[in-house]
Every structure is written in structure tokens, then in C-alpha cells.
MARBA-290106 format. One record per residue (C-alpha): residue number from 1; residue in one letter; x, z, y. Coordinates in steps of 0.02 Angstrom, whole numbers. Layout:
   pos   code        X        Z        Y
   NUM      A        X        Z        Y
...
***
This chain:
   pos   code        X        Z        Y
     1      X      429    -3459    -1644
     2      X      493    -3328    -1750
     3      X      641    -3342    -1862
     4      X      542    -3368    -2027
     5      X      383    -3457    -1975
     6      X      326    -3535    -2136
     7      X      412    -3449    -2255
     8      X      368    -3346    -2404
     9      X      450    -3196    -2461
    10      X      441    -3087    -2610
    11      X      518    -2888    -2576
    12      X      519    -2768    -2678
    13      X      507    -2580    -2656
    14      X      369    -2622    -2531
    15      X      281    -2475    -2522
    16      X      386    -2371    -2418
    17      X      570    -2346    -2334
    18      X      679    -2489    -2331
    19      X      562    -2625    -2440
    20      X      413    -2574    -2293
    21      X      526    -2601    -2160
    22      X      591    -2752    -2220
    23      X      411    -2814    -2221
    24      X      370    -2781    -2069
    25      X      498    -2876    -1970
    26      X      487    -3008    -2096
    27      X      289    -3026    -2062
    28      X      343    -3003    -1879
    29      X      455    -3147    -1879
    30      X      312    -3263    -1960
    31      X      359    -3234    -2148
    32      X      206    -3208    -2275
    33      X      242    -3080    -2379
    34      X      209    -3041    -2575
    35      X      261    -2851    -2597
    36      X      307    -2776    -2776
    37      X      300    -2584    -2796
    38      X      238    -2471    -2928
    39      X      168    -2379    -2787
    40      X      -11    -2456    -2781
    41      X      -79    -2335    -2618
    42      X       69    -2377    -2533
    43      X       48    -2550    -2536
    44      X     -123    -2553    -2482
    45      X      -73    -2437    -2335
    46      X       84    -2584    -2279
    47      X      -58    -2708    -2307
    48      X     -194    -2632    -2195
    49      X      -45    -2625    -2071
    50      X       15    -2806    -2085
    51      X     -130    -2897    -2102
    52      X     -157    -3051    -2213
    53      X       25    -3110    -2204
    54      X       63    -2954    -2328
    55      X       14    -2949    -2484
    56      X       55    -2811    -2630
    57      X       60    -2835    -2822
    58      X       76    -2675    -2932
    59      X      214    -2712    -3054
    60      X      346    -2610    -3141
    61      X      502    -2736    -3138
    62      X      605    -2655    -3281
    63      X      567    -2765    -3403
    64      X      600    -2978    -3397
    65      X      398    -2983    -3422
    66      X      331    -2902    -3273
    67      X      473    -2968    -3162
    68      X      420    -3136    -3222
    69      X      260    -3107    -3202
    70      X      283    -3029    -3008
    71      X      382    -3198    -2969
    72      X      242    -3295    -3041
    73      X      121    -3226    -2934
    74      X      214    -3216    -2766
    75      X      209    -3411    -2779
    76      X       36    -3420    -2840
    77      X      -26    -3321    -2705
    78      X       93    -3393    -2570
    79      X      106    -3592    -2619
    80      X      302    -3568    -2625
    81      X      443    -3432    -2638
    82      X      593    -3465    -2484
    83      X      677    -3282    -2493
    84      X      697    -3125    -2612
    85      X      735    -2973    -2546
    86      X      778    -2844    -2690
    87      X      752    -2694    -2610
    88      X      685    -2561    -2743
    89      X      794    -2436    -2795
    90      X      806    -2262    -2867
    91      X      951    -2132    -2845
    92      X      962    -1950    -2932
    93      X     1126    -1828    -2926
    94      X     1190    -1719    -3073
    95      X     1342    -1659    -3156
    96      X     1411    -1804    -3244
    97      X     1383    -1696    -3417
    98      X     1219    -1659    -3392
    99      X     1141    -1855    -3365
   100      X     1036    -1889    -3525
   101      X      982    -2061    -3585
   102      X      808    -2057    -3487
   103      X      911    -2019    -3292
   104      X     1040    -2161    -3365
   105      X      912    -2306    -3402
   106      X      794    -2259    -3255
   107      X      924    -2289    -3139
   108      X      981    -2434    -3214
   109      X      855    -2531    -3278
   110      X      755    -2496    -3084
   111      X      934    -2551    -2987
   112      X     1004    -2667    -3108
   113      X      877    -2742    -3236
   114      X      746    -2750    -3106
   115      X      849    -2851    -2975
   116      X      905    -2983    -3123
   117      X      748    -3002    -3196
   118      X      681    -3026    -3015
   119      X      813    -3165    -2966
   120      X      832    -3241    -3117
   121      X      649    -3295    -3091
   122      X      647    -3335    -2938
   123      X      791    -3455    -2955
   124      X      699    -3613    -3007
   125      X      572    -3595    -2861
   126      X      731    -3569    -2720
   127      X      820    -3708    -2801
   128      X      660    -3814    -2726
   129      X      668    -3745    -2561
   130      X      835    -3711    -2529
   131      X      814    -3505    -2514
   132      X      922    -3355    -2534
   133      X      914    -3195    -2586
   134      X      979    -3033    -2520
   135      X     1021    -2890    -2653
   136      X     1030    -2695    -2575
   137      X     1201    -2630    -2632
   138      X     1254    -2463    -2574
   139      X     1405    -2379    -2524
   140      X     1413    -2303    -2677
   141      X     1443    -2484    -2756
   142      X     1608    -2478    -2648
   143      X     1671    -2300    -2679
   144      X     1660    -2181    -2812
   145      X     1552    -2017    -2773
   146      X     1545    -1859    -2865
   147      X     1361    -1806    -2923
   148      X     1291    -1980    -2950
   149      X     1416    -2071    -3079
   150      X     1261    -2168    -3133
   151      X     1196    -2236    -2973
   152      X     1365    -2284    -2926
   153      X     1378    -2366    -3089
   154      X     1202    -2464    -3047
   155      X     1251    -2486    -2869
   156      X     1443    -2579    -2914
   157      X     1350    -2678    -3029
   158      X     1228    -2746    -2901
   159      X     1400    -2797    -2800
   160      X     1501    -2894    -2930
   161      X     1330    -2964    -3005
   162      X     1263    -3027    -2816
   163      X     1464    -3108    -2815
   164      X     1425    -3182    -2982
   165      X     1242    -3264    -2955
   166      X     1324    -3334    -2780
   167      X     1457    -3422    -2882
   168      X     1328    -3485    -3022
   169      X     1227    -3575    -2894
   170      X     1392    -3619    -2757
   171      X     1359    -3805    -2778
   172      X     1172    -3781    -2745
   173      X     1079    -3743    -2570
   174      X     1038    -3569    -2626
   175      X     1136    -3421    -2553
   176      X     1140    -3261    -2639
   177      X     1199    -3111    -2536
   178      X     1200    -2923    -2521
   179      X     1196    -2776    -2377
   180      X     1259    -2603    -2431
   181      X     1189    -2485    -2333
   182      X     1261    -2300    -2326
   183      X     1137    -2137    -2325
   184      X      969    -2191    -2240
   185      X      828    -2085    -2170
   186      X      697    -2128    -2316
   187      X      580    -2039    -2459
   188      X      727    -2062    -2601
   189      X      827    -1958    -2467
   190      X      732    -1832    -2400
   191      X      683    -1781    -2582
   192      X      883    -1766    -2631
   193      X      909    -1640    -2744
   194      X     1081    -1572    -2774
   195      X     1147    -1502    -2938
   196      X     1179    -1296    -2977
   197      X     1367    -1263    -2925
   198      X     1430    -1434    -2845
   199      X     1595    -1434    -2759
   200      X     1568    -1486    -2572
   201      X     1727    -1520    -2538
   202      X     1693    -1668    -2666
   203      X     1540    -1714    -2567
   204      X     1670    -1736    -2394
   205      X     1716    -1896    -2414
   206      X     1533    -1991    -2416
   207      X     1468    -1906    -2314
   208      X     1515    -1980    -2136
   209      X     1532    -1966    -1974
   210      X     1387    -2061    -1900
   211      X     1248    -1976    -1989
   212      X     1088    -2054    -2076
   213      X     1025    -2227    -2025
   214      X      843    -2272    -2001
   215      X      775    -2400    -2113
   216      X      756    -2503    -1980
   217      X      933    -2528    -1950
   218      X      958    -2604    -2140
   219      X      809    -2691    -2134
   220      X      888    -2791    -1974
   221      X     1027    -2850    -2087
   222      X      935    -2899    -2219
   223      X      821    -3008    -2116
   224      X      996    -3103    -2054
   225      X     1073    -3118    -2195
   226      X      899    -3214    -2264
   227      X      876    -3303    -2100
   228      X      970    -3481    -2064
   229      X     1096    -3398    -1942
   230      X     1181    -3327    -2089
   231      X     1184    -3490    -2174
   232      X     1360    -3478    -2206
   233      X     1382    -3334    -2313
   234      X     1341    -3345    -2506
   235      X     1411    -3196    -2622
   236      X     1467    -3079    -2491
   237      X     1451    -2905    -2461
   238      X     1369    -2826    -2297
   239      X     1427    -2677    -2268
   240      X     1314    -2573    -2152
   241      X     1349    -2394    -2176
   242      X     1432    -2320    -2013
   243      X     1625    -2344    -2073
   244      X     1577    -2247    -2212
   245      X     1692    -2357    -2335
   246      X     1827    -2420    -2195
   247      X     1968    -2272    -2221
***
């Protein structure tokens, strides 16, 4: 028996890196899946691989509506919503002077509005079931970095906010957690592009000593933390990033 036989769970950021490895050991461990991306062809190419237990729904999450609307039809499709994994995320670097409103609300309405809008509709069908969700944090929610001022912004919001939705619902069954992974081997990663003229010596200290992570290894976390063994933790913090944010 696998670890979420008869559950249902809505991920987003499907298509690819973390969100596609998260769905496939969820739909390995007996979980149906509902994934969201904006990324249509990618989720048709995680569905052909994962067979009827996966299913994708094209929907920009930005905006309360379409959120809504993604919840809405996870549980239509499914009979029943168990676990949210809020997986999609976006991550750009520039000199702090040079970020213009359009880098500023992509960022955070994809890492921040996006993972509300998500949970906060979800909520009423966990409360029935007694799920949980898991929230990807970063490292840079934990430290401050040079070159990305607004994704840590997003990313120390997604910490204090996961503490603050655990602490809502404390007297419920629900648990509400997060994993903060440090640098991972994905698309948003390999297509990092560094400002003109950045001081490296900034860069030193998040950078670490272990190197890059496979998705995989986040996307084991984040399948505890939603399964029962982790029953016990409600608005903590996973770190996962190599000892990146130990010293």
C-alpha cells in the first residue's frame, strides 16, 4: 500500500522541475493528482507519463479567480481535495535599482498571491478531510541575498505566512507546513541570468558547499511533510538546502 492510497492532491507548477517531481512520487505512492501550470504542453507530457491518476488544468493562479477556479476543479475532477502542494514559483536576479514594477509583481503575485489564493480555497475542502498543505519556501526566505531583493522578499513572506495559516487553523485537523529548499537542478535554474557588474564576493555566502540538489531530493520532503508520518508538525519550516542557512 503506498503512503497516499486514496488521496487527492492538487500541485502546482506541475509541468516541470520540482511541481513534476512532486507528482510523480505522489502518483507513485497512490495519490491522484490534479496539476495546475500555465504550461499547457508540459502538462500533457507529465500526464502521458503518469497515467490517469494525473491530471493537468491550465490556469494562471495570480489572481483569487483562477485560483478559485483551479481548486474548484481539482475536487470536481477528483471527488475530494486531501493535500496542496504549492509548488510554482518564479525567481529573477538584478541590481536592486534596476527592478521595475512588472519583475516586482511577477514575482510576487506567482510566489505569494498565487500560494494564498490557492490555500485559501482549498481550506474549506481540507477542513472535511482533515489535509495539509505544504508551501515551497526557499533559502532565500531565511537569509538575505544580494541580486534578488524581490524573491527574497516573496520567499520570507511564504515563511511567516505558512507560520500564520498553521496558527489560524491550530485547533483544526489541518496542518499547514513548508520545505525550503536551497539551489536545485531545475529550468528556473539552469536559465539564471546574472546582472552586468555583480560583486561575487556578495554571491559567497549562498552559494554552498554541497552544490545543487535534484528535484527529487525536495520533492521527498514534501511528500513527508504531506504524508501522516509528519502528522505532528503544523507551521514549521523544513529546511532542506545542504547547511546552506546553518552558519
Amino acid at each position: 500500500m503506498g503512503r497516499f492510497d486514496g488521496k487527492v492532491a492538487l500541485i502546482t507548477g506541475a509541468a516541470s522541475g520540482l511541481g513534476r517531481a512532486t507528482s510523480q512520487q505522489m502518483v507513485a505512492d497512490g495519490a491522484r493528482v490534479f496539476g495546475v501550470d500555465v504550461n499547457g504542453d508540459g502538462l500533457v507530457a507529465v500526464a502521458s507519463e503518469l497515467g490517469e491518476a494525473f491530471v493537468g488544468g491550465v490556469y494562471d493562479i495570480r489572481t483569487r479567480a483562477n485560483a478559485h477556479a483551479a481548486v474548484e476543479a481539482a475536487v470536481d475532477t477528483h471527488g475530494g481535495l486531501d493535500i496542496v502542494a504549492n509548488v510554482a514559483g518564479v525567481a529573477r536576479s538584478h541590481h536592486m535599482t534596476d527592478v521595475d514594477e512588472d519583475i516586482w509583481q511577477l514575482i510576487m503575485s506567482v510566489n505569494v498571491d498565487g500560494m494564498f489564493w490557492i490555500t485559501q480555497a482549498a481550506i474549506p475542502h481540507l477542513l472535511e478531510r482533515g489535509g495539509n498543505v505544504v508551501n515551497v519556501a526557499s533559502n532565500a526566505g531565511l537569509m538575505g541575498q544580494a541580486y534578488t531583493v524581490p524573491y527574497c522578499a516573496s520567499k520570507g513572506a511564504v515563511v511567516n505566512m505558512t507560520k500564520a495559516m498553521a496558527m489560524e487553523y491550530v485547533k483544526t485537523d489541518i496542518r499547514i507546513n513548508a520545505v525550503a529548499p536551497g539551489g536545485m537542478v531545475t529550468g528556473m535554474t539552469q536559465d539564471w541570468q546574472l546582472p552586468e557588474g555583480v560583486d561575487f564576493d556578495l554571491m559567497a555566502p549562498y552559494t554552498g558547499f554541497r552544490g545543487m540538489a535534484e528535484p527529487d531530493t525536495a520533492a521527498n520532503a514534501i511528500c513527508w511533510r504531506a504524508s501522516d508520518a509528519a502528522s505532528r508538525c503544523t507551521g514549521s519550516i523544513l529546511s532542506i538546502d545542504g547547511g546552506l542557512t546553518a552558519g
